[in-house]
N, C-alpha and C positions, 0 to 999 in steps of 0.2 A: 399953078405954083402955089395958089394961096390953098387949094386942095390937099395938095402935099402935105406943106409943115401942119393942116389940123390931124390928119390922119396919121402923122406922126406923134403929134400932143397926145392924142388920142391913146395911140398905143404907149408913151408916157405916162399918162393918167391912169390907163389899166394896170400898168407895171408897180406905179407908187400905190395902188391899192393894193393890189397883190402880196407888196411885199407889206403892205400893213397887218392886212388880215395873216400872214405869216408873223408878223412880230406877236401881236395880238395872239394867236394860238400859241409860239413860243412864250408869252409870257405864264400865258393862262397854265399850260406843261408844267412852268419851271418852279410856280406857285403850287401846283399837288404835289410836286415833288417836295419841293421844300416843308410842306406840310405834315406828308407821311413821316420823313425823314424825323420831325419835330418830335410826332407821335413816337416812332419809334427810339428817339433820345429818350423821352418821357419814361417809355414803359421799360426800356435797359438803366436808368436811373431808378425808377419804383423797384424794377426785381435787386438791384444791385441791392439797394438800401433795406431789403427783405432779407436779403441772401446776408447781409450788412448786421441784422437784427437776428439771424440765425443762428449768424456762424458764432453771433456774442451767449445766446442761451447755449449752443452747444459746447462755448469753451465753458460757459458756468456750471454745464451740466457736468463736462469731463474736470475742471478743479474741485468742482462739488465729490466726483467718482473717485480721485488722486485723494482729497482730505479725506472720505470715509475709509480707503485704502492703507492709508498712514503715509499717501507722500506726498509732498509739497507742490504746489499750484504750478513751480518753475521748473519740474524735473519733465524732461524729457518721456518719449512716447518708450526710444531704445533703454532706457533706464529702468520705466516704469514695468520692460518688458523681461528685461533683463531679472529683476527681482521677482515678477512672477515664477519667472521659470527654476530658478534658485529654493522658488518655496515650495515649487509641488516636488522638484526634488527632492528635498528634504522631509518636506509633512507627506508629500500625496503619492510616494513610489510603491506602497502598499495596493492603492487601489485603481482600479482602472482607467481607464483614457477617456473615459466617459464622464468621469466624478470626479477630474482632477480641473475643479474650479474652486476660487475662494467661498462661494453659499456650499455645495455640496463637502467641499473640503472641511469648512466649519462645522457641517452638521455632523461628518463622521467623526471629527474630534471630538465633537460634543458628546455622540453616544457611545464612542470607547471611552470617555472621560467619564460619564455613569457606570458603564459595565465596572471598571475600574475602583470606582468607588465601593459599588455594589461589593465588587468581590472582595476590595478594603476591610467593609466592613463585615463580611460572611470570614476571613480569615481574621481579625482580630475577637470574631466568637468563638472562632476553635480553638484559635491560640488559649482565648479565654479557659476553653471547657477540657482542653490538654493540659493547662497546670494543673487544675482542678482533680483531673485524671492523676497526675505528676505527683502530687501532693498525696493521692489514696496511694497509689505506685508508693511511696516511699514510706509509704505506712504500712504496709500490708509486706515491705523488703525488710523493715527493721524487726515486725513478729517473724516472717519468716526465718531472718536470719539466728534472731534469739531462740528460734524451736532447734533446729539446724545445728546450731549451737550446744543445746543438751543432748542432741541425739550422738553427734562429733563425742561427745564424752562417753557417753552408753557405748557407743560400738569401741572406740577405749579400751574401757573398762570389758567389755565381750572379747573383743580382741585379745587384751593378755589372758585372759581364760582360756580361748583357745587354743592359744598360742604353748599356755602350760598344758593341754593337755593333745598338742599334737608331740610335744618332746616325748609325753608319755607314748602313744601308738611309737613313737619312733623309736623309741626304746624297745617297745615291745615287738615292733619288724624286724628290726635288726637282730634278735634273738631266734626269731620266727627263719630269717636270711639263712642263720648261721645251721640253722637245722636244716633247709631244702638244701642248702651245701654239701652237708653229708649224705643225704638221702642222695643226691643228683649223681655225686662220685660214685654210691653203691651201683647207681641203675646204670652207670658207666659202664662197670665193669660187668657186668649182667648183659650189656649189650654187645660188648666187645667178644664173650662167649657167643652169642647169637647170631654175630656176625660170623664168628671162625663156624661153626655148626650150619651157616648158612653156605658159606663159601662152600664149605666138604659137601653139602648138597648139592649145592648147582653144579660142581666138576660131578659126581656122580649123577645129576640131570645128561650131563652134558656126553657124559658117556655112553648111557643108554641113548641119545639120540642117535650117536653114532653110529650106535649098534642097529637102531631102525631102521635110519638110513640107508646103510646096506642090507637089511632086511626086504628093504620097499624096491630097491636097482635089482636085487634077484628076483623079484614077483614081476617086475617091471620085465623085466628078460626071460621070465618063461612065458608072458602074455604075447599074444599078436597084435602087429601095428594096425594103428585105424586106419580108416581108409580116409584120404585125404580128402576124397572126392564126393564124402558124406555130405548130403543137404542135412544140415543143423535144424533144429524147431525154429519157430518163433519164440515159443514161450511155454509154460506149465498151465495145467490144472492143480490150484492149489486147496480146492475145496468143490463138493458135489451135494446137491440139495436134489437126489431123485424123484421125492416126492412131487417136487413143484416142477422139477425138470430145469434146475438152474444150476451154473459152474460159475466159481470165481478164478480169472486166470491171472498169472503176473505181471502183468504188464496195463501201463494206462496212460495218463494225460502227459508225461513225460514222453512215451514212447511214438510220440505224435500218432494215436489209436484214436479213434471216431466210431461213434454204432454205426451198425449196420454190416459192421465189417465182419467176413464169415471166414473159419478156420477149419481145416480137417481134425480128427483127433485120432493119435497112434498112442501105440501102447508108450510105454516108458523107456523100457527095455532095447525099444528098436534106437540104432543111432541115426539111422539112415531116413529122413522123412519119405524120399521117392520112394524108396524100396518097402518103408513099410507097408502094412495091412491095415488100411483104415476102419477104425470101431465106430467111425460115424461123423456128425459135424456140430458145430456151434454157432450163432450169430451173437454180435456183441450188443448189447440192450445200454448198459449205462456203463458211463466211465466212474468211478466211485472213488481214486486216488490218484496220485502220480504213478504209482506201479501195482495197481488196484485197478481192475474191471469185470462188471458184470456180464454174464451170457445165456442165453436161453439154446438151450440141447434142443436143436433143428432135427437130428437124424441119431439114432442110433440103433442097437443090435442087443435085444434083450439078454441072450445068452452072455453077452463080453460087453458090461455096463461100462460109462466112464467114472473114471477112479479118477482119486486124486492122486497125481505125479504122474499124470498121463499126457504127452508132448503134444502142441497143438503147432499146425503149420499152415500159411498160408502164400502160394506162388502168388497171387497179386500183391497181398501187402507185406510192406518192407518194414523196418524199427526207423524211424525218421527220414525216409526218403519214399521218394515213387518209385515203381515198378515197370516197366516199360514194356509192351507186347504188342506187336503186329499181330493181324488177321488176314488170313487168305479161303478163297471159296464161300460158301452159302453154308453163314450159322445158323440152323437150324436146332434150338436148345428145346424145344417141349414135342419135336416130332409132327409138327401139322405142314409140312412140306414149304412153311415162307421163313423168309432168312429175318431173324430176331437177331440182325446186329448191334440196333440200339439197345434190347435191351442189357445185350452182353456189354455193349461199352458203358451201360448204367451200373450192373454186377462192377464191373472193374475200376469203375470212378470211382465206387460206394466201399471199396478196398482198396481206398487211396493210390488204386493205380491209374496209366495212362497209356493209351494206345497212340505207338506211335508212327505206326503206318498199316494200311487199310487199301482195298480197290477201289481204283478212283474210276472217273468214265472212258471207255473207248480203250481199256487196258493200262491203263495209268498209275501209277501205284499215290495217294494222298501221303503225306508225310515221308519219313524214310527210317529206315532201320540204322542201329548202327550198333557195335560192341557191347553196346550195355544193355541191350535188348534182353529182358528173360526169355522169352519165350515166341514162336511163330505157330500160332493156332490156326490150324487146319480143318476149316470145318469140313462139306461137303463138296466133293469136284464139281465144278459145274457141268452138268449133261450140255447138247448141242440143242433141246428144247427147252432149256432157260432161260429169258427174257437178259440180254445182253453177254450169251455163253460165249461167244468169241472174245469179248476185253474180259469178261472175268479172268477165263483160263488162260489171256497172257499174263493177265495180272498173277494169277495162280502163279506161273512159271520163270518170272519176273524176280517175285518176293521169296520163289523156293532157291534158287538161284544164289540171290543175294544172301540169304542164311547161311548157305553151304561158305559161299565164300567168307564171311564175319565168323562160322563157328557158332551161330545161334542155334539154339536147341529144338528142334519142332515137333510139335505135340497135339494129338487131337483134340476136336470140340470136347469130346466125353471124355478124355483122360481128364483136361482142364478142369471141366466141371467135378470130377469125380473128387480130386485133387483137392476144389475148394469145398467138398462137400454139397454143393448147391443142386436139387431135387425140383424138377419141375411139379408146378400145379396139375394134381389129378383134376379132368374134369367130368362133369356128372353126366350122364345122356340121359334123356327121357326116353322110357320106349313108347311104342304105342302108334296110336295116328299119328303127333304129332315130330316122330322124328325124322330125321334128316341124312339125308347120305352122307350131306358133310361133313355127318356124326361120326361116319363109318369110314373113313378115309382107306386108300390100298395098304399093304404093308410095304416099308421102305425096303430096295433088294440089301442095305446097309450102306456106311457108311465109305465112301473111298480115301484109306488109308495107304497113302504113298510112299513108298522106300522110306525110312530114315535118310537123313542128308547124311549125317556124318559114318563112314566108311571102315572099317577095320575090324580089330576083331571085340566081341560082344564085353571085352574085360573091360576095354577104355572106354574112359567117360569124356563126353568132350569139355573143354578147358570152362571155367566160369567164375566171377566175382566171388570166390566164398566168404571175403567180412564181410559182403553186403547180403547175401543169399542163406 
């Protein structure tokens, strides 16, 4: 028992220590706390009274910025803001957003307020030096005006002199009038003869015309008509230079004419260019005018020289247009047995004409014929050892074909040529060792010349363009 209540004391006495040593610690706690707390009164009392002492210099700094401004210690911040902005309106809309402050804004007034000056006083010198000027000015207008003045009188005085001695000529015109007056009447009537004396003329003009007239219907009526179906020239020879071997013909840069271009040349007398007898040929060298060109005498025939008023004609070239011609067969133009079609379609270019259908491959005809075709030149038939004889000679038969049917007119290599005059290059052989068989080629059996196409009898000509031909 008496074990008991100590070990209960016991655990009493541990408990009132316990809770001592906790009082003890809760004091000891509640003493830093209240410490810090102290501290920290302190130091939010020190800043306040800092913050207290700031906020006093910076209201003195900003009434100090308000009185150097011009406004009163008690005017508000919206006030103070309000009249700034009223000022840079006013002073500062000139300059930028940059300089619209009171320092910068002062300083620009400052320096337009010198420029100002400046120029103040740069214009009260001119003004100065413009009276000054103002003053000679009205000096130099009153001698003016005083010379001005006597001259005003002089021309006056010249004036009525004049004046008396223009009454005088007028006097004397009018005398002068009165006499071309009668003179004028005379040459009236002098004229009025001349007119009757002219009239009786021209009816007896007019008579004898008449009389020609039917003089020239009976010459006309015993003559024979031309033949409609005459090929016309090109053109004339209007001048012969034998010595050099040169013609001037009539036609040139007007007649869309180019050198190179070659003509036949027939006598004068012939109408008919086909039918006449060619005295030889010309190439054209220089155009010299619009209806001016020169020529160099290619061919001619010493016994029957060319003369001036001798007709030149050419089946390729036209008077402003092209000329148009097909090819059929193997052109063979200088006789060494190979077909020279380019350089016949060069001859034809080079006299403004144009080919306008040719053997194409495998008997094909290139281009095509048609109405206004002059001409289908037939060179040589193709034999059956020609290098492509079979499409040639459909082509041959193709384009003869087609002629016949349009009415185009076919003619040979050599007529063609003969036509434009055009002479192939002699060439030279060497004899000796070093010649060559190829020198010596066979002779051609000639040329195969094919029916004419068009049919009847030898009078008609077949039908063709003659304003263009």
């Amino acid at each position: 028992m008496a074990s008991r209540e100590n070990t209960t004391l016991q655990g009493v006495v541990i408990a009132l220590v316990l809770l001592l040593l906790l009082l003890f610690v809760g004091l000891f706690l509640l003493n830093n706390e209240r410490a810090k707390q102290e501290a920290r009164a302190n130091d939010a009392t020190q800043q306040a009274q800092t913050a207290q002492t700031s906020l006093g210099e910076l209201q003195a700094e900003a009434n100090s910025y308000k009185t150097w401004m011009g406004f009163g210690e008690d005017d508000t911040l919206d006030t103070v803001k309000k009249s700034f902005e009223d000022d840079m309106t006013k002073y500062g809309a000139t300059f930028d957003e940059g300089s619209r402050f009171y320092s910068p804004l002062l300083a620009n007034l400052a320096k337009e307020n010198r420029a100002l000056a400046t120029s103040e006083a740069t214009a009260k010198s001119e003004k100065k030096d413009l009276q000054e000027k103002l003053l000679a000015t009205e000096k130099e207008k009153d001698l003016q005006i005083e010379k001005f003045s006597k001259q005003m009188q002089q021309n006056q005085e010249d004036s009525a002199s004049e004046r008396n001695k223009f009454e005088q000529d007028r006097n004397k015109m009018n005398a002068e009038k009165e006499k071309l007056s009668q003179q004028l009447a005379e040459q009236r009537l002098q004229i009025d003869k001349v007119n009757a004396d002219s009239a009786a003329a021209a009816k007896k003009q007019q008579e004898d015309v008449a009389d020609m007239a039917q003089d020239i219907e009976i010459l006309r009526g015993n003559q024979l008509d031309p033949d409609p179906f005459a090929q016309p020239e090109d053109g004339l020879i209007s001048w012969v230079n034998q010595k050099e071997g040169k013609v001037w013909i009539n036609i040139g840069e007007a007649d869309a004419l180019r050198p190179q271009v070659t003509f036949s040349v027939y006598s004068g007398d012939e109408a008919d260019a086909l039918k006449a007898d060619t005295k030889g040929s010309i190439e054209v060298t220089k155009i010299l005018s619009p209806h001016l060109a020169e020529a160099q005498i290619t061919n001619d025939v010493p016994t029957r020289p060319l003369m001036e008023g001798d007709k030149i004609y050419s089946q390729v070239w036209n008077r402003g247009r092209q000329v148009g011609f097909a090819l059929a067969g193997i052109m063979d133009m200088d006789g060494d047995e190979k077909s020279d079609i380019d350089e016949l379609k060069s001859v034809i270019a080079l006299n403004n004409g144009k080919v306008d259908a040719q053997p194409g491959a495998n008997g094909a005809v290139d281009g095509q014929m048609t109405v206004d075709t002059r001409y289908l030149i037939l060179g040589k038939f193709p034999e059956s050892s020609a290098p492509d004889a079979e499409g040639l000679q459909k082509a041959w038969q193709n384009m003869t074909e087609s002629a016949d049917q349009l009415g185009i007119e076919t003619i040979t290599l050599d007529e063609f040529l003969n036509l434009m005059g055009w002479k192939a290059d002699r060439k030279t052989v060497n004899l000796g060792r070093t010649a060559r068989p190829d020198d010596f080629p066979a002779v051609a059996p000639g040329d195969y010349k094919p029916p004419r196409t068009v049919t009847g009898s030898s009078e008609f000509r077949p039908r063709k363009p003659q304003p263009t031909y």
